[in-house]
N, C-alpha and C positions, 0 to 999 in steps of 0.2 A: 933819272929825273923824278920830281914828284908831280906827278898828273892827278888831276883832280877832275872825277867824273861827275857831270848833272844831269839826272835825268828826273823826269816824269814819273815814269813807270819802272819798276825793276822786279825782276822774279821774285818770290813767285808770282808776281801778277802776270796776265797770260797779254799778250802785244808783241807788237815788232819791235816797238823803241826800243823796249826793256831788256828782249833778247839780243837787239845789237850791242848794246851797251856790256848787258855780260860777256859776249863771246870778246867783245875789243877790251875790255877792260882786262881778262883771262888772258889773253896774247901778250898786252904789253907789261903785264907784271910776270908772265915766266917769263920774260924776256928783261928781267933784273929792276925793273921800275917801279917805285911806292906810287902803288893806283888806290885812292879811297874814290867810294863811290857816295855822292852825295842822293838820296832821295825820301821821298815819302815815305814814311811809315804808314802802311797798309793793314798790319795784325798779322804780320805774316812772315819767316825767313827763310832763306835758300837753304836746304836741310844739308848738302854738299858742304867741307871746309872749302873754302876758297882760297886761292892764292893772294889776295886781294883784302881790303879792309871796305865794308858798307857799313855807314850812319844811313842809318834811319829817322828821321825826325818828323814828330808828331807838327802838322800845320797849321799854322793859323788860320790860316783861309784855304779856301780851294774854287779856281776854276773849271769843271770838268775834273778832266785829269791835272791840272794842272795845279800843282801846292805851293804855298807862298808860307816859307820858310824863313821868319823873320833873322836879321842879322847876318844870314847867311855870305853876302859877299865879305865880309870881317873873317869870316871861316876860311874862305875861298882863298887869301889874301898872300897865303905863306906857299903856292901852289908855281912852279915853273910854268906849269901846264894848266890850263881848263877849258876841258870839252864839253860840250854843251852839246848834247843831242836835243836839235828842236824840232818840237816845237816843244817849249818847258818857258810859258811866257815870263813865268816869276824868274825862275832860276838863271835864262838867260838875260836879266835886267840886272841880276845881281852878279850872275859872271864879268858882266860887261865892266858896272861899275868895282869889282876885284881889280881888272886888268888895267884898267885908267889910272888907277890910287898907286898903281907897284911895277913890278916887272913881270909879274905875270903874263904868260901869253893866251888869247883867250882863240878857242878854235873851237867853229862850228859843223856838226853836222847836219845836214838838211833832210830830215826825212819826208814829210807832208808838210803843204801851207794848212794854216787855220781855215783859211776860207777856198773858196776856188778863183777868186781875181776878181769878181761883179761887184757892186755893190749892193748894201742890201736891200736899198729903197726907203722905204718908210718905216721898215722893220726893227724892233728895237728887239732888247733883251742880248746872251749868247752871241747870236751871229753879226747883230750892228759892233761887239766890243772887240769881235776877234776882226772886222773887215777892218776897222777904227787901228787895233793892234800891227796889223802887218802892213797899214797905210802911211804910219807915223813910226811906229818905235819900231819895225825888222830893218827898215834902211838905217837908222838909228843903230844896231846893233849892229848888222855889217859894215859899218865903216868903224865900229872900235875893233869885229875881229881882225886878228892877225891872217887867220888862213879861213876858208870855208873848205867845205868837204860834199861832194854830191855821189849817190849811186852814182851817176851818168850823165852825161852833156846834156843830154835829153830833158831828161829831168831839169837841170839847172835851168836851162832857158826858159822854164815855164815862170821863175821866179819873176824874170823882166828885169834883171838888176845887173852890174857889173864889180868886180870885183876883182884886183890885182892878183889874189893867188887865190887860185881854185884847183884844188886836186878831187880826181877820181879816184874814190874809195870802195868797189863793191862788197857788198855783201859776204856772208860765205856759207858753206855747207858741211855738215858733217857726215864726211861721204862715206864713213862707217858706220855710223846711226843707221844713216838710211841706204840703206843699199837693197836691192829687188828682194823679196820674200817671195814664197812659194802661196801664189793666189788665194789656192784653195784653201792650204791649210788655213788661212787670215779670216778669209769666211764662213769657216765653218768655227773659227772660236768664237766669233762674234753673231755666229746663228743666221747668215745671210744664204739666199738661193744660189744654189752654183750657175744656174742659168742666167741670171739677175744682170741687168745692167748696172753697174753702183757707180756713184757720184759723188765725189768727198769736197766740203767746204770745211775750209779749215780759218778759225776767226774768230774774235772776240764778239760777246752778243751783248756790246753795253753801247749806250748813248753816244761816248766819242768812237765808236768804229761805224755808224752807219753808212757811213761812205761803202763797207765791203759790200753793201746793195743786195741781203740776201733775199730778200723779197721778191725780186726781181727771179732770180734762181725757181724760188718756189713756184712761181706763177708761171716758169718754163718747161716745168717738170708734167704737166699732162699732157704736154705736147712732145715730148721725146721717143717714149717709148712705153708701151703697156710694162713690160718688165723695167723700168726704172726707177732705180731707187737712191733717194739723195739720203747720205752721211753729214751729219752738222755735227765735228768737232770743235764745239765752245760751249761760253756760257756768258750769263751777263744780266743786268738786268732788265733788257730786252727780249731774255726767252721767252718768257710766256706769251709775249704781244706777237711772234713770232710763232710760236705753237699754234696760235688760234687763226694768223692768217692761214698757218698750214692746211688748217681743219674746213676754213671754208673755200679754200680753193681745192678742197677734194681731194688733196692726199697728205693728209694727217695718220693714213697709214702706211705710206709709201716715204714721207721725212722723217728719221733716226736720230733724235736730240740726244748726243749720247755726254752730254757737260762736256765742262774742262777738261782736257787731257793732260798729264805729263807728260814731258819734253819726250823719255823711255819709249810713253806707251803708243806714240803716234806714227810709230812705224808700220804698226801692226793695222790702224786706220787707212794710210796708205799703199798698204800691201792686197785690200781688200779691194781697192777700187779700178776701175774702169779709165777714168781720168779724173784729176782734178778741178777745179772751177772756182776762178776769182772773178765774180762780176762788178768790180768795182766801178765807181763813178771818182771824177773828178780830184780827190787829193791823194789818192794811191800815187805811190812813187816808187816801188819795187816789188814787190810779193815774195815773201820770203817761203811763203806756201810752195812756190813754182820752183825755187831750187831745191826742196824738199821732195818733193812730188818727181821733178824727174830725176834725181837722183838715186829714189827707188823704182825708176825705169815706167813712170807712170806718168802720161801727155796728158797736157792741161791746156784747161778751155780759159781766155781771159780778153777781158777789153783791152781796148787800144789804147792806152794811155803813156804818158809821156816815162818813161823810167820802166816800168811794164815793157816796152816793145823791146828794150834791149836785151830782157832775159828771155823771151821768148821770140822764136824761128818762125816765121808762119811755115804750117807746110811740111816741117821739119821735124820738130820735136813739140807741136800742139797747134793753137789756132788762136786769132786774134778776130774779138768780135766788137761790133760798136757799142760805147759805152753807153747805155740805159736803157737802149736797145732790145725791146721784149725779140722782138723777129728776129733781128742778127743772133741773137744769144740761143733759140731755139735750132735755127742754120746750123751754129755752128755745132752743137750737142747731137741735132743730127746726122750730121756730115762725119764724125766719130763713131755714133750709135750704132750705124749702118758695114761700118769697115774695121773688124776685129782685126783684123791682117795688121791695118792703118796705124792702129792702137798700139799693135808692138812694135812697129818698125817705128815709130814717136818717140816711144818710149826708151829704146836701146839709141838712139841718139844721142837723146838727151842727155841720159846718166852717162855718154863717153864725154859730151861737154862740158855738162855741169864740175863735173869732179875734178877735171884737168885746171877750169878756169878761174872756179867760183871754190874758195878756201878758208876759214879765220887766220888758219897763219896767215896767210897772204897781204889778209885785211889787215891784221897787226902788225905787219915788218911795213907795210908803205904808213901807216901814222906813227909807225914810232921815225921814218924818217924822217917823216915831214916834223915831226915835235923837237927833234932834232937842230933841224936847221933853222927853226923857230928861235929856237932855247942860244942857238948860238950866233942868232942875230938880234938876240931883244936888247940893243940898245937902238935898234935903226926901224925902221916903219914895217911894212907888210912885206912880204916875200912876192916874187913877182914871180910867175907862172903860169902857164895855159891849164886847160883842164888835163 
């Protein structure tokens, strides 16, 4: 087939889109299929050959992340296949319009809403265009795709919408990346206390990830433990507004802004920590952080949220805290902080689930058959199917 990928973001810019889209695009082209990947030109390229072909294209405009790529469905047009990882409000307008003009089939995947479902009020700017966006044109867009694709049931439901063929597609892990390291050695390359309690946020520090709620984080961290120390693997143009909340919530020497990380080097972040922590709010819909983290045999602290609950066990292999929730998220850091035992018995769970379940082949053999039986019914409507 030729599939034609859209996204948003794409390595090396650091996100979850970006990396889903690499690992699925990577699956379905060794697996014999011409995959180009459509997105932004950022100043930047995956230093790795690829299997695969990425355009880059300079934008006309931009939303947030989001680039408005004139002409592009004319591009799109000659494609069996077009996936649309959204939210990519330009890109999936011009998928749509691709698949209506031809035979293209167009198929989405759902990873976060724009908004959280409210509306704005009286609020203009950003947040009145995306509640406006996903109120008018995502129903618009789901009834030209052919298939949708979600993490999770869970997840889907929050959208409120129906849809004749919806498959579950999770996520995956590279359960040779990350696989447990030796604590100490992690810590001591990185100059941390052996005695330390450490706490690894892993996330982008720019204006469209605020949702990951690292503030929140911060302002929990004097309450955990005198020896606790939080790890901030990111970067963004949010850091320094973030340094300085650090500073005045009294431990700007206790949070670790260590930038960007490569994909390589975050094992080594991982291997250094205690548990991990997603305190997301509102449009998280899976944490890629959490099959990373226990994969390397390391329990993670994360809200409750809809797509979130089904990567993580309460109990089991980490804990689930309420979302925005300063008290619950302290609870729960405590409830870990206290119980070293707890910590590894979490954590050897985890990486025996994560790695059995959560796979990119995996991820890439169920869209390449659902592109399949797309490709081999695109003269008749949408495919019918449960999640």
């Amino acid at each position: 087939m030729k599939i034609a990928v859209v996204t948003a973001t794409f390595p090396p810019y650091r996100g979850g889109t970006g990396h889903v889209a690499y690992h699925n695009a990577w699956a379905l082209a060794e697996r014999g299929h011409a995959v180009t990947v459509w997105t932004a030109d950022r100043g930047g390229a995956a230093g790795a050959a690829l299997p695969f072909r990425v355009v880059r294209v300079a934008p006309a405009a931009a939303v947030g992340n989001a680039p408005w790529i004139p002409r592009l469905a004319r591009r799109l047009g000659k494609a069996d296949v077009v996936h649309v990882h959204y939210p990519d409000i330009f890109g999936a307008i011009a998928a749509a319009r691709a698949a209506r003009q031809g035979s293209t089939r167009l198929v989405m995947t759902l990873h976060n809403r724009l908004v959280d479902g409210s509306p704005p009020g009286a609020a203009l700017g950003k947040a009145g265009l995306f509640w406006a966006y996903e109120r008018w044109a995502t129903p618009w867009l789901f009834r030209r795709a052919a298939a949708l694709v979600t993490m999770s049931e869970d997840h889907f439901h929050t959208w409120q919408q129906l849809h004749p063929c919806v498959r579950v597609v999770p996520h995956g892990v590279d359960g040779a990346l990350f696989r447990p390291r030796p604590r100490g050695t992690m810590r001591r390359r990185l100059g941390l206390p052996a005695d330390a309690l450490v706490l690894l946020f892993v996330g982008a520090l720019d204006a469209a990830h605020r949702f990951k709620n690292l503030p929140l984080l911060l302002a929990a961290l004097p309450y955990v433990a005198d020896s606790a120390v939080l790890l901030v693997a990111g970067d963004g143009d949010q850091r320094t507004a973030l340094e300085r909340a650090a500073r005045r919530l009294g431990v700007g020497r206790r949070a670790w802004f260590a930038g960007s990380q490569e994909p390589q080097a975050l094992p080594m972040w991982y291997g250094a920590a205690d548990a991990t922590v997603l305190p997301s709010v509102s449009t998280e819909s899976f944490g890629l952080v959490l099959l990373e983290s226990l994969a390397m045999q390391i329990p993670v602290v994360a809200t409750s949220l809809p797509g979130v609950r089904t990567v993580v066990r309460p109990g089991q292999d980490g804990l689930l805290v309420d979302p925005g929730s300063l008290e619950s998220m302290v609870r729960g850091l405590r409830a870990l902080a206290r119980r070293p035992q707890l910590r590894q018995q979490m954590g050897r769970r985890g990486r025996q689930r994560v790695v059995h379940e959560y796979s990119w082949r995996s991820s890439g053999e169920k869209l390449e058959r659902l592109f399949l039986e797309l490709v081999s019914t695109r003269t008749g409507g949408s495919l019918h199917g449960p999640p």
